[in-house]
C-alpha distance (Angstrom), angle and dihedral (degrees) to the residues before:
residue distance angle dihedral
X1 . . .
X2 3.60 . .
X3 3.93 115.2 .
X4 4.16 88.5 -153.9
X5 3.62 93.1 114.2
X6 3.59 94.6 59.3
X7 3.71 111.5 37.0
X8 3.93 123.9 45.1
X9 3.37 115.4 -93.9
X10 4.11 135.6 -173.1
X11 3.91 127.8 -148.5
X12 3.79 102.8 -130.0
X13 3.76 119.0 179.8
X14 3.65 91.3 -38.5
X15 3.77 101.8 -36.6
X16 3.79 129.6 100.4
X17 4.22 94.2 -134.2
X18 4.22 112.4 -170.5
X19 3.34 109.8 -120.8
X20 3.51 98.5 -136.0
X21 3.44 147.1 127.9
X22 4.32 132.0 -111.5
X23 3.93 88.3 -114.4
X24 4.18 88.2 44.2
X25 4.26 92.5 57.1
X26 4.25 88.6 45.7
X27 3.79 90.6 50.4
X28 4.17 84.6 42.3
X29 3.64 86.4 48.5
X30 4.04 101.4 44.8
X31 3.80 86.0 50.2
X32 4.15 97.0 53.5
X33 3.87 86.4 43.8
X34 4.11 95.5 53.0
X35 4.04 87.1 42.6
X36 3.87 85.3 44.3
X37 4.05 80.3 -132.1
X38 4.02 124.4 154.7
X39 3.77 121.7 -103.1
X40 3.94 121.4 163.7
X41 3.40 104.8 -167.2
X42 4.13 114.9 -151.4
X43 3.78 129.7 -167.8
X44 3.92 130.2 -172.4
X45 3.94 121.0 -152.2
X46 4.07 120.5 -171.3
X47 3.75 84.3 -85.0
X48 3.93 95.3 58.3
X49 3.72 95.6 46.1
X50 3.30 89.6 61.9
X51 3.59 109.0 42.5
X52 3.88 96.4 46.1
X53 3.99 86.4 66.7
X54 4.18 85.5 66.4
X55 3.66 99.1 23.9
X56 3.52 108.0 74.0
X57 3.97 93.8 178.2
X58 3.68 90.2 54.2
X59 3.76 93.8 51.8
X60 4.03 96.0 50.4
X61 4.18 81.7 51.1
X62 3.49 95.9 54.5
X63 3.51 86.0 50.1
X64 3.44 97.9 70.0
X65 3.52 97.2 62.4
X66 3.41 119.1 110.3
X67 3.80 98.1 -141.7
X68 3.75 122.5 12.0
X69 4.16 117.3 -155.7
X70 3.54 128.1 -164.0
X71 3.71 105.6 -113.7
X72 3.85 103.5 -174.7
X73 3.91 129.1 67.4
X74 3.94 86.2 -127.7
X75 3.48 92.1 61.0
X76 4.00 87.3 52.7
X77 3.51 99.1 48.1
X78 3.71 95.6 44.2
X79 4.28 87.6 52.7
X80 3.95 80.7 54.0
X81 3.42 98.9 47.4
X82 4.08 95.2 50.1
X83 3.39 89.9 47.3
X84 4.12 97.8 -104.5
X85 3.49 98.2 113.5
X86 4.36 124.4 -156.2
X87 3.39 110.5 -153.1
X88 3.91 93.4 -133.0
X89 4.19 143.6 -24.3
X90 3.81 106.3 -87.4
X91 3.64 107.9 -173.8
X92 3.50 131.6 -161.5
X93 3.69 99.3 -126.4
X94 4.16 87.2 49.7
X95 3.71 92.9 53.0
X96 3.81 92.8 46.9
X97 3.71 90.4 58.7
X98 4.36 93.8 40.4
X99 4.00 77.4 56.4
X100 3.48 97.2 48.9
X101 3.91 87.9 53.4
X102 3.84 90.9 49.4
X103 3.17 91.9 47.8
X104 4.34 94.0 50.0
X105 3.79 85.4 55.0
X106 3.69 95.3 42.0
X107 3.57 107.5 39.5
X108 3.86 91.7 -120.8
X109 3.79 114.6 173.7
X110 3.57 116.4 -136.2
X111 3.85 136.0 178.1
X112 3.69 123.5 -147.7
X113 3.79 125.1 -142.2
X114 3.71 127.4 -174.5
X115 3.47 156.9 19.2
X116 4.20 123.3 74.2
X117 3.95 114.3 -24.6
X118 3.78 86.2 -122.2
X119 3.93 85.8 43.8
X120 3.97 95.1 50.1
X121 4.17 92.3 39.5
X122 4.14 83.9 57.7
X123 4.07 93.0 52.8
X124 4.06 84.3 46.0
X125 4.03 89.6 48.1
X126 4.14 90.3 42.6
X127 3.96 98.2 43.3
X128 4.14 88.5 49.9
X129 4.01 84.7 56.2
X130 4.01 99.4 42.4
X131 3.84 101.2 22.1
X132 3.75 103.4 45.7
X133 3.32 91.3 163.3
X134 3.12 106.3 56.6
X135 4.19 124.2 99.9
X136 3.67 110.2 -131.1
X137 3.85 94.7 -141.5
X138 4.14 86.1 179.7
X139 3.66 154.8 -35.7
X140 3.82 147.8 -154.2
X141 3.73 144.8 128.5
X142 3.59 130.1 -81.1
X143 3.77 95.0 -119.5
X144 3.63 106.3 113.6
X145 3.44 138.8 130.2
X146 4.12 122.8 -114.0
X147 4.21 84.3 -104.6
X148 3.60 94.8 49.7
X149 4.01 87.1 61.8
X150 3.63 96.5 89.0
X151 4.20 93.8 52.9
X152 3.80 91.7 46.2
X153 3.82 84.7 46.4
X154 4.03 90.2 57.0
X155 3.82 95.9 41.9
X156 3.92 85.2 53.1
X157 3.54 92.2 45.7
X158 4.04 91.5 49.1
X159 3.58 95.5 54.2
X160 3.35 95.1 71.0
X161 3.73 90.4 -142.1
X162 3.62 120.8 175.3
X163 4.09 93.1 -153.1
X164 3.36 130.0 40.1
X165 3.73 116.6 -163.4
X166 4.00 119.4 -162.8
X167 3.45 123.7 -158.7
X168 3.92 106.4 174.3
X169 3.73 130.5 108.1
X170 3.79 129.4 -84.9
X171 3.11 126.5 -72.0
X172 3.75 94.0 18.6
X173 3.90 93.6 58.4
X174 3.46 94.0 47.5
X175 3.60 93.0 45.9
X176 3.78 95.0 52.8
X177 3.17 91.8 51.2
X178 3.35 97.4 53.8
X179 3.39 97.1 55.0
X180 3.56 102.0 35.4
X181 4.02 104.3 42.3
X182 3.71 102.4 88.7
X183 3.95 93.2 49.7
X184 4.20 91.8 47.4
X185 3.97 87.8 59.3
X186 4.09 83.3 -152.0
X187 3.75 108.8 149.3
X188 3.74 96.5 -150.3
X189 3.92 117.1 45.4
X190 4.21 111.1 176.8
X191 3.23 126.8 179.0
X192 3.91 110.9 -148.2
X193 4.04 105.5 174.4
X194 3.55 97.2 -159.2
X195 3.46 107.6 -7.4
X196 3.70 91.9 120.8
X197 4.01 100.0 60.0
X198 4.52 76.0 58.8
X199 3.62 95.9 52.0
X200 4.22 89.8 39.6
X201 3.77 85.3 44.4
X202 3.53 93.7 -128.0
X203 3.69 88.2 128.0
X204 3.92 133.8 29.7
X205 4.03 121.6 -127.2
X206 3.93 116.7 -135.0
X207 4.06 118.0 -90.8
X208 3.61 107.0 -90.4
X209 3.60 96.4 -111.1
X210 3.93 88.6 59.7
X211 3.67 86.8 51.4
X212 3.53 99.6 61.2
X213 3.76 91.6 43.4
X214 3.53 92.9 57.3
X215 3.75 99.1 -117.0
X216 3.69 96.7 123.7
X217 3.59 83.4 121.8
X218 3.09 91.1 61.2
X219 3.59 100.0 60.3
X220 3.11 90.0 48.6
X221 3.27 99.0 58.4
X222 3.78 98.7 44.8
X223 4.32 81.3 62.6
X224 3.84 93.3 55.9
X225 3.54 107.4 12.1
X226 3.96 91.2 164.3
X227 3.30 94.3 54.8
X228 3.73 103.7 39.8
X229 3.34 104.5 42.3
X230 3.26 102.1 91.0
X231 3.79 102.1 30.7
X232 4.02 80.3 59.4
X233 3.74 100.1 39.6
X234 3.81 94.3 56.5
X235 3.78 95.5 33.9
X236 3.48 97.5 55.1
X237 3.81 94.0 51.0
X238 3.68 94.1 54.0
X239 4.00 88.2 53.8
X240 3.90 92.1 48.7
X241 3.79 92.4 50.3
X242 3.66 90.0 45.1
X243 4.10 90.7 44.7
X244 4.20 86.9 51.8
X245 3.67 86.5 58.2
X246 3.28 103.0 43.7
X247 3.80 88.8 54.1
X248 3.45 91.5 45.2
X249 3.91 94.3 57.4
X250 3.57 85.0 43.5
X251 3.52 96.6 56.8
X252 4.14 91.3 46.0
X253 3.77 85.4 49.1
X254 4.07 91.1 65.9
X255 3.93 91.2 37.6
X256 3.66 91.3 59.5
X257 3.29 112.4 23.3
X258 3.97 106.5 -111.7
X259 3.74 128.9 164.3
X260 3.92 113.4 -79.7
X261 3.62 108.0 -100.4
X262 3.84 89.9 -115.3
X263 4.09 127.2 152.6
X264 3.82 117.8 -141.1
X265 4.01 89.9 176.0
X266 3.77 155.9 -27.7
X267 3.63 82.9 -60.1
X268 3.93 99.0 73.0
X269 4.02 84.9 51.1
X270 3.72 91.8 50.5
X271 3.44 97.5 54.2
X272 3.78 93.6 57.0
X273 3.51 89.0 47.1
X274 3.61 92.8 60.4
X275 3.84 97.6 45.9
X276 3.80 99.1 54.6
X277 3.43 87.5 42.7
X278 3.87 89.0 49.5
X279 4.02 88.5 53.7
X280 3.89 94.3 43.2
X281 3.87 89.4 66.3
X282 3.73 95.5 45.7
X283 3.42 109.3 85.6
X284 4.02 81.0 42.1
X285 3.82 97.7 58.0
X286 3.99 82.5 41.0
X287 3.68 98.7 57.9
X288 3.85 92.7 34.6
X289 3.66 81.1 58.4
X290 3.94 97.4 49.8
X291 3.93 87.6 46.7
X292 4.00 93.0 54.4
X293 3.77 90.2 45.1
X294 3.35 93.9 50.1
C-alpha cells in the first residue's frame, strides 16, 4: 500500500519521488518491522527514469512500491532546479548499509538474494564479521529460473526474515518482487542492484566527492569503459533531453500561472500511465481501422 497520502511527495518527470530524508525511510522502516507491516521500498537512478518511459513492465513494478526515492544526484538537482525540491539523495546502496546497522543493534533478521553464489556467500562471510548482530535469516543467489520463483518464495517466507535484500537486475527484481511480496510476509523488501558485488568487494563504489557530484557514472565507466560506454552515452542523453523539458514546463508553469506539478498519491501516476498508454494504441486502432476499411 502506497504511503503517498501520508508523506509529501513531488511529481518529477513522471514519477511520484518521497520527499524525504535518509533518517525519515530508517524511522519508516523500524516502524513496518515492529508492526511486522509490508513496505517495498523503490528507487529510480538516471538510468530508471529513462527506461520506464519504454518499458512498460518496469513501470507497472515500480508501481508497486510503496515509497519511491530518488536515488541519483541528477534527479535532486533537477527537483531543485524546477522548483520541486527533495530534501536529499537517498540511495539504495546507502540505505542497505543504514539497515544493516539497525539491524546489528536490533537483532533484525535478514535474507539476502542475488548476485553470483560465490558473490552472495562473500556478503554472508563479510556481514558475520562487521554486523555481528545481525541474524542471517537466509541466503542464495539470484540464479533461478522463472519456475523456481515459487520455492525461493517459500524459503523466503520461512525464514521469517525481517529484511529482504535484492540484488538482481531491473526489471526482474522489481518484478519479483512484485509478485512475490505479499506471499514472503517480509516487512522490508529492498532492492539493491549491485550492492552486493560492494559489500563482497568485487566491485569498488565512487569516492564520495564523485558521489555527491553526480559522477558515479563516471566511475563507473572508467572500470568498464567497453562496456559502458554506450549504455551511458545514450542514457544520459535521453535524461538531458528529458531534464530541458522539464525545465522548460517549469518555467511556463510560473509565466502563466499553472498548477504546481505536485503528486498527492498513486493516483497522479496512474493517470499518466493511462494517457501514454491511451496514445501508444492510437495509431494502432487507426491503421487497424484503414486495413478493415480497405
Amino acid at each position: 500500500m502506497s504511503l503517498s497520502g501520508q508523506y509529501p511527495t513531488v511529481r518529477l518527470l513522471g514519477v511520484d519521488l518521497f520527499a524525504l530524508t535518509m533518517s525519515e525511510v530508517l524511522n519508516i522502516c523500524i516502524d513496518h518491522i515492529a508492526a511486522r507491516r509490508g513496505l517495498l521500498i523503490g528507487v529510480v537512478n538516471v538510468a530508471k527514469i529513462v527506461n520506464i518511459r519504454k518499458d512498460r513492465e518496469l513501470r507497472a513494478a515500480l508501481g508497486e512500491a510503496d515509497i519511491v526515492l530518488a536515488d541519483g544526484a541528477p534527479i535532486v538537482w533537477l527537483s531543485k532546479m524546477v522548483g520541486r525540491p527533495l530534501p536529499q539523495r537517498v540511495a539504495g546502496i546507502d540505505i542497505m548499509f543504514e539497515l544493516l546497522k539497525e539491524a546489528n543493534n536490533r537483532s533484525y533478521g535478514i535474507y539476502f538474494l542475488g548476485a553470483k553464489r560465490a558473490v552472495v556467500e562473500k556478503v554472508i562471510h563479510v556481514v558475520r564479521r562487521d554486523y555481528p548482530g545481525v541474524r542471517i535469516a537466509g541466503y542464495r543467489d539470484g540464479y533461478f529460473s522463472e519456475q523456481e520463483e515459487q520455492s525461493v518464495a517459500e524459503e523466503i517466507r520461512n525464514s521469517r526474515a525481517d529484511i529482504l535484500f535484492v540484488a538482481i537486475s531491473p526489471p526482474r527484481k522489481e518484478v519479483f518482487l512484485g509478485k512475490w511480496r505479499e506471499f514472503m510476509d517480509v516487512p522490508i523488501c529492498h532492492g539493491v542492484g549491485g550492492s552486493f558485488d560492494v559489500v563482497a568487494g568485487v566491485a569498488r563504489r565512487a569516492p564520495v566527492w564523485m558521489q555527491k557530484c553526480g559522477l558515479e557514472w563516471l566511475y563507473r565507466l572508467i572500470q568498464e569503459p567497453r562496456r559502458m560506454w554506450k549504455r551511458y552515452l545514450v542514457t544520459n542523453t535521453k535524461f538531458i533531453m528529458l531534464c530541458l523539458g522539464e525545465v522548460t514546463r517549469a518555467l511556463l508553469s510560473r509565466l502563466f500561472g499553472s498548477p504546481p506539478n505536485v503528486a498527492v498519491g498513486g493516483k497522479a501516476a496512474r493517470a499518466a500511465d493511462a494517457r501514454i498508454e491511451h496514445r501508444q494504441n492510437e495509431p494502432k486502432k487507426s491503421a487497424a481501422t484503414a486495413g478493415h476499411k480497405r
